[in-house]
N, C-alpha and C positions, 0 to 999 in steps of 0.2 A: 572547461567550465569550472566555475570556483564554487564552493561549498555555497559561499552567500547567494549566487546566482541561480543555482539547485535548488534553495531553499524557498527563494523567491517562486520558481518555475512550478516546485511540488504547492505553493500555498495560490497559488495563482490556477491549478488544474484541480485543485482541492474547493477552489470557491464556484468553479464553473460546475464541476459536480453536484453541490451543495444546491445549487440552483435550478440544475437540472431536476434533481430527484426532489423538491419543495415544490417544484410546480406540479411534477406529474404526480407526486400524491394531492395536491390540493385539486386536479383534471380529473382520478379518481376516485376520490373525494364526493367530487361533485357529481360524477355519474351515479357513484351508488345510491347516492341519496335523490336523486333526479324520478320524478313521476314514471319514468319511462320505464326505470327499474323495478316498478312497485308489482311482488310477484302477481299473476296471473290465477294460480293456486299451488296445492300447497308442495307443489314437485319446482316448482319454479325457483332457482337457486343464482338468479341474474343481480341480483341484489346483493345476495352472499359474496358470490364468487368475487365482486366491484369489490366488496368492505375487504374482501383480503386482499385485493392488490392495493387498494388505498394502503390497508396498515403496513403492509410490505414493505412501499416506498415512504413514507413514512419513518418508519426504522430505519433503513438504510439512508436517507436526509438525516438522522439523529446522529448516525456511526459517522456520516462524512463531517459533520458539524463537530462531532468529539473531535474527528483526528486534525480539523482545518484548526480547532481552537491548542490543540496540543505544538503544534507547527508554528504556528502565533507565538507560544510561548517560549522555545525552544533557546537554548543560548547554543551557537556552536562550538564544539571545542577543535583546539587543532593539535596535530600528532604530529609524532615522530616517528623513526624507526624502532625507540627503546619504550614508546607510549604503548601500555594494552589497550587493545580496540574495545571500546564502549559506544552508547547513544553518540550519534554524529559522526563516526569514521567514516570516512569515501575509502572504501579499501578494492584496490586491484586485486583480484585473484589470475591465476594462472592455472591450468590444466595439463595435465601429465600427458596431449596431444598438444600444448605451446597454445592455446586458444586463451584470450583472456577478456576477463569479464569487471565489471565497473560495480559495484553495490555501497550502496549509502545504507547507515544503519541508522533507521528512523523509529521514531516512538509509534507510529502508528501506518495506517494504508500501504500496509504490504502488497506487494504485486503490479503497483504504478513502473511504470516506465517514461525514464527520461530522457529524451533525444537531445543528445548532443556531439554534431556534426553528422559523421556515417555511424558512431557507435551508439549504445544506448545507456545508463544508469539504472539500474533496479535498485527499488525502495524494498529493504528488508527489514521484517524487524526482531526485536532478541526472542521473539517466541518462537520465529520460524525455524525448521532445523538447522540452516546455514547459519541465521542467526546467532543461535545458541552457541555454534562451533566455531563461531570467531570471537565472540566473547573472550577477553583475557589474551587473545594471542596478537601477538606482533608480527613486524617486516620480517621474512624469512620462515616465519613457524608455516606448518603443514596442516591440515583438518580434512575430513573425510564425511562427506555425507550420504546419506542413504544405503540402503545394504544389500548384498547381493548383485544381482544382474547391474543394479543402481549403483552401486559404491561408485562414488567419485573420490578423487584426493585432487586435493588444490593447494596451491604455493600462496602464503603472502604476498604481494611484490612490493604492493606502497603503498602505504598509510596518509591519510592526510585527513 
């Protein structure tokens, strides 16, 4: 899959999102305000508990809205093996068991997943700790995340 195509794919699962959670706050929304919810007395929290899931989805419509308009905006860059990884590398990592893993570095919606073919792309971005440890480093350099029982070290492999 080519970056532009990725990019397409993340702003395409970014708008279906966007839409999903617009509705169901506005479905929320509409319960909590509905007669039916109107409390009973004054224990009665069926109205409350509605207005927080409205605000909930809500917010989370807002966060997918920032990140689908960040992704809109996005220019890509493309690498090399002498380029430091920043926003937009597709970088292959490798694992010190030979398992290798596909991560785009995106400005926002961390934790998306991109199927392509049997494997997947994970959307990372510079605040996550993987993030941060690819920052600056190129094809070849090494980075270690989490600590302890966790510690990982992973190999650059290719940059694009």
């Amino acid at each position: 899959m080519t970056k532009e195509q990725l990019l397409q794919q993340i702003r395409t699962l970014l708008t279906a999102d966007f839409a999903v959670f617009s509705t169901a706050a506005r479905t929320a929304h509409e319960a909590a305000t509905h007669e039916e919810c109107a409390p009973d007395n004054k224990y009665d929290t069926t109205a409350l508990e509605a207005s927080y899931i409205a605000q909930g989805q809500a917010n989370r419509a807002q966060e997918i809205r920032g990140a689908l308009e960040s992704y809109r905006a996005l220019q890509l860059r493309h690498f090399d093996d002498d380029t430091p990884i920043r926003l937009t590398a597709l970088v292959v990592l490798e694992d010190d068991e030979g398992g290798r893993k596909q991560v785009f570095l995106g400005p926002a919606a961390g934790g998306l997943k991109i199927a392509d073919g049997a494997a997947e792309i994970f959307v990372i971005t510079p605040q996550s700790p993987l993030g941060r440890a690819l920052i600056g480093k190129q094809t070849g350099d090494q980075l270690q995340t989490g600590t302890g029982a966790t510690l990982k070290t992973f190999t650059v492999v290719e940059v694009c």
